[in-house]
VOMARZA-288127 format. One record per residue: x, y, z of N, C-alpha, C, O in turn; chain. Coordinates in steps of 0.001 Angstrom, whole numbers, always signed. Example, Ala and Ser with C-alpha at 12.3 -4.5 7.8 and 13.67 -1.06 7.14 Angstrom:
% residues 2
<<+13190, -5690, +7800>, <+12300, -4500, +7800>, <+13200, -3300, +7800>, <+14236, -3319, +8465>, "A"> <<+12850, -2250, +7080>, <+13670, -1060, +7140>, <+12900, +30, +7870>, <+13409, +1138, +8039>, "A"> 
% end
This chain:
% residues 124
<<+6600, +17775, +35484>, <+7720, +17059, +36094>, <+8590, +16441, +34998>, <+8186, +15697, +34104>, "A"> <<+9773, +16837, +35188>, <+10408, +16323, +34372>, <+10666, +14790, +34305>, <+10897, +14214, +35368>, "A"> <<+10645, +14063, +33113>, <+10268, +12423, +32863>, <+11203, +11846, +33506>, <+10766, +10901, +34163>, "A"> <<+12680, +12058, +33636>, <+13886, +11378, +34182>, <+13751, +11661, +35776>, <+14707, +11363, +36492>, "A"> <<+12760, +12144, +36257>, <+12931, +12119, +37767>, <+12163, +11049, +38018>, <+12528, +10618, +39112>, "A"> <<+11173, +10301, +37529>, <+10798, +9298, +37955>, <+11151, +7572, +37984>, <+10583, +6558, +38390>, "A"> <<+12704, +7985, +37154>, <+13144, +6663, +36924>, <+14811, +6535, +38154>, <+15488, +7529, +38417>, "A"> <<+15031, +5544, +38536>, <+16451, +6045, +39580>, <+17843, +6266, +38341>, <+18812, +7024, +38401>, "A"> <<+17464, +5324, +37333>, <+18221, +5974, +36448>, <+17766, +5200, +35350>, <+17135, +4153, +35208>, "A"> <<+18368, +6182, +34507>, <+17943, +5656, +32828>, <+18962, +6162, +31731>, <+19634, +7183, +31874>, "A"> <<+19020, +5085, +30274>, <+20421, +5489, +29601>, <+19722, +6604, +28946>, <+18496, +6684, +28860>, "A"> <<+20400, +7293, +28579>, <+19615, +8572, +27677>, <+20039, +8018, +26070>, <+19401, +8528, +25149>, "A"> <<+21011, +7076, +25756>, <+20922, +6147, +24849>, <+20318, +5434, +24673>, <+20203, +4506, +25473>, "A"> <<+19457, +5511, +23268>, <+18394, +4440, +23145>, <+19245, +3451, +22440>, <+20325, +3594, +21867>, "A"> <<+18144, +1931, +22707>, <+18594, +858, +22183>, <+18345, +189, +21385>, <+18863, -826, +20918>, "A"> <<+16884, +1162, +21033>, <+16114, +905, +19850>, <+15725, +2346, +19447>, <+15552, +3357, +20128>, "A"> <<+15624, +2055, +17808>, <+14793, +3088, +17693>, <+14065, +2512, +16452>, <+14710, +1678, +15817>, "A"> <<+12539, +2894, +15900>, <+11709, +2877, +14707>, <+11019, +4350, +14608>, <+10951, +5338, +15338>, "A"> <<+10538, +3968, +13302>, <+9621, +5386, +12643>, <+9291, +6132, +13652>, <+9415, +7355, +13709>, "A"> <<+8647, +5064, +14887>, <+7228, +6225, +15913>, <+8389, +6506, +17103>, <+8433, +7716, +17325>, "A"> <<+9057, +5977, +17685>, <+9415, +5906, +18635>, <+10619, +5390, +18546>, <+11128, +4993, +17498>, "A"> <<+11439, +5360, +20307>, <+12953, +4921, +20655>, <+13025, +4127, +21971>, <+12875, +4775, +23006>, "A"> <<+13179, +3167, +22032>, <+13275, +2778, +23350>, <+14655, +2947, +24240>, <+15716, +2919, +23616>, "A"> <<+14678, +3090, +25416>, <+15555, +3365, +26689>, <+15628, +1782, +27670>, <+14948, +765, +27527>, "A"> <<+16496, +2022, +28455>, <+16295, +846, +29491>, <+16632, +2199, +30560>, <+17259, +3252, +30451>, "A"> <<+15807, +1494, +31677>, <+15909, +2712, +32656>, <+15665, +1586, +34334>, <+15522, +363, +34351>, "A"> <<+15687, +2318, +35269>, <+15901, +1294, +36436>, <+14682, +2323, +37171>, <+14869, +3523, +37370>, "A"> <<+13499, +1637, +37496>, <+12450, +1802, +38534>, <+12385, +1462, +39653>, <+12032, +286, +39562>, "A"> <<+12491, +1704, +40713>, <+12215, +1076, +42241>, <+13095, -114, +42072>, <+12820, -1240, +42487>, "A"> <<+13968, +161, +41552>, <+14853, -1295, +41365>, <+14796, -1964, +40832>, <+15385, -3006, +41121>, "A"> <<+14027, -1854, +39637>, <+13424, -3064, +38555>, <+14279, -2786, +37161>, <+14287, -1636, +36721>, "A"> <<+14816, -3568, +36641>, <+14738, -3119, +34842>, <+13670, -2751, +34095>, <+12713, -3524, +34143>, "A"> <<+13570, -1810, +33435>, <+12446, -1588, +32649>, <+12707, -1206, +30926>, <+13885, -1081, +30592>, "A"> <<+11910, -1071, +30128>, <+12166, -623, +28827>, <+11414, +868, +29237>, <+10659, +1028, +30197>, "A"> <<+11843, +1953, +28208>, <+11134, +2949, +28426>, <+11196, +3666, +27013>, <+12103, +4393, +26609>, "A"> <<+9756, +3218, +26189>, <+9322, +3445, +24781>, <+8802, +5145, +24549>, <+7722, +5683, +24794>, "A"> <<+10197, +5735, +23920>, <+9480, +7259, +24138>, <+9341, +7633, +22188>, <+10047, +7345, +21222>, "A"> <<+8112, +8357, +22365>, <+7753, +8837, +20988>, <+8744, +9817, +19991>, <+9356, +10744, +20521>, "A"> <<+8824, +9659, +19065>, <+9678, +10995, +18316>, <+9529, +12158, +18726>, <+8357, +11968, +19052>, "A"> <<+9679, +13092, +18966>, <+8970, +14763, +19286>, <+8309, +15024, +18338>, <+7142, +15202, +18686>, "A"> <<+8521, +15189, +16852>, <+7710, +15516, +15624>, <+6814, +14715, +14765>, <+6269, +15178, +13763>, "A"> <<+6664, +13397, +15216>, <+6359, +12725, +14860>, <+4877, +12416, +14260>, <+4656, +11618, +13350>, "A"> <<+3750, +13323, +15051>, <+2817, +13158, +14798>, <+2425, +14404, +13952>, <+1349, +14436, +13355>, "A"> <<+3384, +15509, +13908>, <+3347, +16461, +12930>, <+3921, +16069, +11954>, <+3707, +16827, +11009>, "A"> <<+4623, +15161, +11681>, <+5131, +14838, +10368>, <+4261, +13728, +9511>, <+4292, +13734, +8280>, "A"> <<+3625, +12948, +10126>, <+2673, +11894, +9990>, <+1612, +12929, +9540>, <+1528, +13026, +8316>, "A"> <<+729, +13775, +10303>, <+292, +14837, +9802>, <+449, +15663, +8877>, <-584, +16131, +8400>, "A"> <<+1662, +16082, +8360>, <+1993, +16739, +6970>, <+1879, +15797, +5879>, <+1352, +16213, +4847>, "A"> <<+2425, +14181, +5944>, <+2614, +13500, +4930>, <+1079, +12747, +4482>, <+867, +12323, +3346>, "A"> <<+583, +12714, +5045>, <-1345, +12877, +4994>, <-2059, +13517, +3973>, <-2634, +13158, +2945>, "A"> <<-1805, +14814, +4697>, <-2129, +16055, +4029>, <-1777, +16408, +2347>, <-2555, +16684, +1433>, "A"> <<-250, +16271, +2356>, <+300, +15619, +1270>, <-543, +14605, +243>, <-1055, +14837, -852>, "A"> <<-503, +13847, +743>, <-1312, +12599, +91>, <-2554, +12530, -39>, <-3167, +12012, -972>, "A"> <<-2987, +13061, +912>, <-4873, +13319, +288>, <-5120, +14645, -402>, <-6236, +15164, -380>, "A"> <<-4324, +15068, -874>, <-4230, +16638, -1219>, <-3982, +15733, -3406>, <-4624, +16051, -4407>, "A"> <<-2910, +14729, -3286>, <-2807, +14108, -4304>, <-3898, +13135, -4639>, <-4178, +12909, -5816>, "A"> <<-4573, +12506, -3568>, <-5460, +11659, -3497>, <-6651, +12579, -4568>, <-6789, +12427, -5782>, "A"> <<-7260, +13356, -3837>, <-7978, +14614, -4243>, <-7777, +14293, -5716>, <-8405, +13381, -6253>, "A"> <<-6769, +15159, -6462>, <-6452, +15032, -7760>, <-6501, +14361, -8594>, <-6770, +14709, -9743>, "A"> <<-6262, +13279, -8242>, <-6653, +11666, -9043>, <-8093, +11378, -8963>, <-8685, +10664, -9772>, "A"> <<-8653, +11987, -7912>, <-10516, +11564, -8082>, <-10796, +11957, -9310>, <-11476, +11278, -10079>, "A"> <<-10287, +13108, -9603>, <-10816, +13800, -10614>, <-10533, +13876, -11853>, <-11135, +14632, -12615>, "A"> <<-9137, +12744, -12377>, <-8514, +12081, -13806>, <-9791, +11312, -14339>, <-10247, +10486, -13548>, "A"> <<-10256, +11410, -15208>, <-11472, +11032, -15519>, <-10889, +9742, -15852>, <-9973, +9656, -16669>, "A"> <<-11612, +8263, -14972>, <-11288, +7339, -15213>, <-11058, +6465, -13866>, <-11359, +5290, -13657>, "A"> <<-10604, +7148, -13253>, <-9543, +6754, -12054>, <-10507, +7398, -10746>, <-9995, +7289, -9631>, "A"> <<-12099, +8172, -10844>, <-12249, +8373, -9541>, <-13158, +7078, -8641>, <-13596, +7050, -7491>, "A"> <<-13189, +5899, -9968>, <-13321, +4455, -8957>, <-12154, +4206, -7928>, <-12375, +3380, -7043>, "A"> <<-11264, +4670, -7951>, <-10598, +4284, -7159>, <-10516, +4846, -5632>, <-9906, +4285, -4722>, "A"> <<-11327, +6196, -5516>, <-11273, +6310, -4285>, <-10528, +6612, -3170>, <-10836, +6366, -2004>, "A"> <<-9289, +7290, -3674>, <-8106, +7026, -3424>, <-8435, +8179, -1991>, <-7640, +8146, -1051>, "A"> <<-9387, +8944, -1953>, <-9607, +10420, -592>, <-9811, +9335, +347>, <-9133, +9297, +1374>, "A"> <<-10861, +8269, +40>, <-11261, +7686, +1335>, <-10396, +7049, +1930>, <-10012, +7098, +3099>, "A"> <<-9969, +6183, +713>, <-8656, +5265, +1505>, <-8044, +5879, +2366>, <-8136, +5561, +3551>, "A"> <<-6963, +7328, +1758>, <-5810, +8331, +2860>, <-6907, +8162, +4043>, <-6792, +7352, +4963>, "A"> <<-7972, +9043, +3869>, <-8617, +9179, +5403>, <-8267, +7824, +6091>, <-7306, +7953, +6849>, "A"> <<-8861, +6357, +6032>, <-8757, +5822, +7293>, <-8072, +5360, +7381>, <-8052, +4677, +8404>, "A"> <<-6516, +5230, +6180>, <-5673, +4980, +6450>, <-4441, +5488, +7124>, <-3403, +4937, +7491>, "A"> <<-5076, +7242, +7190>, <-4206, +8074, +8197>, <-4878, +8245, +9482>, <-4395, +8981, +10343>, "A"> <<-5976, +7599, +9657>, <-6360, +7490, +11149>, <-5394, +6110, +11714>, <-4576, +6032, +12630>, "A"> <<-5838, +5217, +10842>, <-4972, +4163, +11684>, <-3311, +4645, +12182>, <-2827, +4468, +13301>, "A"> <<-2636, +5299, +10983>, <-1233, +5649, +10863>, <-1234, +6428, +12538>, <-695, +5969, +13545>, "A"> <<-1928, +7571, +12428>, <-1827, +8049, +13701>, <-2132, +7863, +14909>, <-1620, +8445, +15865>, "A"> <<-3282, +6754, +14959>, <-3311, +5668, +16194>, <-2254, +5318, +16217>, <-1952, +5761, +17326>, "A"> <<-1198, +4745, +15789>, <+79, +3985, +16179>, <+1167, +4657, +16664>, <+2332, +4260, +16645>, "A"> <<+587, +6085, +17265>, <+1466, +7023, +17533>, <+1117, +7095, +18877>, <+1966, +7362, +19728>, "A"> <<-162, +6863, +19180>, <-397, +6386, +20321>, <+144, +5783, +21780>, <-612, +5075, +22446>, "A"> <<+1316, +6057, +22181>, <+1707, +5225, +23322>, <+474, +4723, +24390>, <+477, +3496, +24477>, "A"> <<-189, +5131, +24914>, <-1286, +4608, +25881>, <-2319, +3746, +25266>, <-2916, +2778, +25740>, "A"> <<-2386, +4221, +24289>, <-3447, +2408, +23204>, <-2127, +1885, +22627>, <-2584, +1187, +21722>, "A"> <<-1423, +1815, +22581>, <-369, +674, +22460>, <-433, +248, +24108>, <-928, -879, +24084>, "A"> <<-245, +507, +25125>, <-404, +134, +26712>, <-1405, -592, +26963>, <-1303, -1696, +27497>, "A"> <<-2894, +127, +26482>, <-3767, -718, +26614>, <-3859, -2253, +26065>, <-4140, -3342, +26566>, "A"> <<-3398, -1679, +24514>, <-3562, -2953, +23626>, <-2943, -4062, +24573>, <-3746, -4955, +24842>, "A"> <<-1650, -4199, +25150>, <-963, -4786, +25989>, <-1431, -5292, +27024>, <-1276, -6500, +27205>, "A"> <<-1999, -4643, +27797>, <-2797, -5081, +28947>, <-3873, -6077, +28659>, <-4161, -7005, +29415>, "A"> <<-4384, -5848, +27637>, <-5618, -6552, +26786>, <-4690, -7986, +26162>, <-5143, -9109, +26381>, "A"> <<-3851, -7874, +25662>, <-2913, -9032, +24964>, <-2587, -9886, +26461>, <-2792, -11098, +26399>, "A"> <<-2086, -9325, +27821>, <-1415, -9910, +29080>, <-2904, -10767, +29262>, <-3145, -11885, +28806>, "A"> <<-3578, -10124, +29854>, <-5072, -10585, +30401>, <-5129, -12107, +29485>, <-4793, -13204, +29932>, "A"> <<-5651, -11820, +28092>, <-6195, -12625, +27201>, <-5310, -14440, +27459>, <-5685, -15590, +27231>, "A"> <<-4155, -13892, +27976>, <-3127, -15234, +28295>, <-2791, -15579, +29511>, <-1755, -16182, +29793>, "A"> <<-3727, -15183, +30374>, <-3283, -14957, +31400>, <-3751, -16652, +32177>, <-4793, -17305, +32131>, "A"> <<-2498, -16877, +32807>, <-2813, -18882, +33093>, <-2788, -19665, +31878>, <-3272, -20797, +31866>, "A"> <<-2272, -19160, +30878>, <-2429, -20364, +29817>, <-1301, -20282, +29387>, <-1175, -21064, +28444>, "A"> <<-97, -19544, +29663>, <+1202, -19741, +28618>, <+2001, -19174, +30141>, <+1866, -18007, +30508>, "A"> <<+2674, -20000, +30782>, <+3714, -20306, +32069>, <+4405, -20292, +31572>, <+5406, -20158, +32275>, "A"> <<+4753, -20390, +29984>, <+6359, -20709, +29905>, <+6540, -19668, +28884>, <+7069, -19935, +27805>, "A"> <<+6246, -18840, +29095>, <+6404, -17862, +28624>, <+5835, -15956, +29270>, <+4796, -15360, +29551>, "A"> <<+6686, -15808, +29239>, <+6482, -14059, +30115>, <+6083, -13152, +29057>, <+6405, -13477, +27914>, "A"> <<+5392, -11993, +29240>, <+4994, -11199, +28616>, <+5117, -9506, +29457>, <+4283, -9121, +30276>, "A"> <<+6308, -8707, +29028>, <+5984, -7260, +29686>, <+4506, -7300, +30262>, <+3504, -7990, +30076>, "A"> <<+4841, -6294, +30998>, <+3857, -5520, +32191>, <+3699, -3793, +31775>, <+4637, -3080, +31417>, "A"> <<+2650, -3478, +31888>, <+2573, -1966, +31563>, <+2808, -1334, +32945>, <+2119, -1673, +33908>, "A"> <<+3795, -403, +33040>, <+4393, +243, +34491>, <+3819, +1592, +34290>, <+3308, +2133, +35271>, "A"> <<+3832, +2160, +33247>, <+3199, +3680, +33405>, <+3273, +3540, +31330>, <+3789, +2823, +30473>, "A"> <<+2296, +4870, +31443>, <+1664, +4927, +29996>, <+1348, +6192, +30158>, <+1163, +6787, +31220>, "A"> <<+1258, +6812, +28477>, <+1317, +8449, +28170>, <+837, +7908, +26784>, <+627, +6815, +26259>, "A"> <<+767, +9352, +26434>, <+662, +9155, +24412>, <+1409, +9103, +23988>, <+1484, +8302, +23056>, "A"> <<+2836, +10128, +24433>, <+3859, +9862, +24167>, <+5073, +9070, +24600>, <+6080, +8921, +23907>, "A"> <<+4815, +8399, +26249>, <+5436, +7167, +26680>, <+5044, +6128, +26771>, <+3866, +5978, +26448>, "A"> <<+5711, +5084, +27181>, <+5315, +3672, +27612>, <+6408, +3117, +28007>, <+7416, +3079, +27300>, "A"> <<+6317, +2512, +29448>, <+6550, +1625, +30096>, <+6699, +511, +30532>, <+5811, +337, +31366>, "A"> <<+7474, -574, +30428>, <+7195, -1895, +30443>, <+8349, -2531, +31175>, <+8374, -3750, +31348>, "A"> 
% end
């Protein structure tokens, strides 16, 4: 199904955009909403520049001197985290988990709502 049929309307101009993603404002059942959509290439490019880098990482283990540094392990879990954040639906969760945690203790202050969640969307 195509994504724009579920909103009554939405700008196809985003109003944000960063590295992972672009956000939209779009109108739900009558509501305002944000609508956080992922890059298209994004996790293939995050993926190449990895690869890249632990490919250099690699190389430096092996400068005699320099393989204290470790530099393979680091890329690894530092390109797991990178690509968790590509994540739209654990970014949703994380959220839901952040709403809950405050939930009755800060009235004077609002916090988005997760409306629908994907890997590559999010809703709020």
């Amino acid at each position: 199904k195509d994504p724009f049929e579920y909103f009554d309307a939405i700008d196809k101009e985003a109003i944000a955009s960063g590295s992972i993603a672009q956000v939209h404002v779009a109108y739900l059942e009558g509501h305002k909403v944000a609508v956080k959509v992922r890059h298209p290439s994004v996790r293939r490019q995050i993926a190449l520049d990895f690869h890249i880098m632990k490919s250099v990482a690699r190389f430096v283990n092996h400068i005699p001197g320099l393989g204290w540094l470790n530099l393979e392990a680091s890329m690894e879990q530092f390109s797991d985290t990178i690509a968790g954040q590509t994540r739209l639906d654990v970014e949703g969760d994380n959220l839901d988990t952040f709403v809950a945690n405050f939930k009755g203790s800060r009235n004077w202050c609002g916090f988005p709502r997760v409306v629908l969640k994907g890997p590559a969307v999010l809703v709020e």
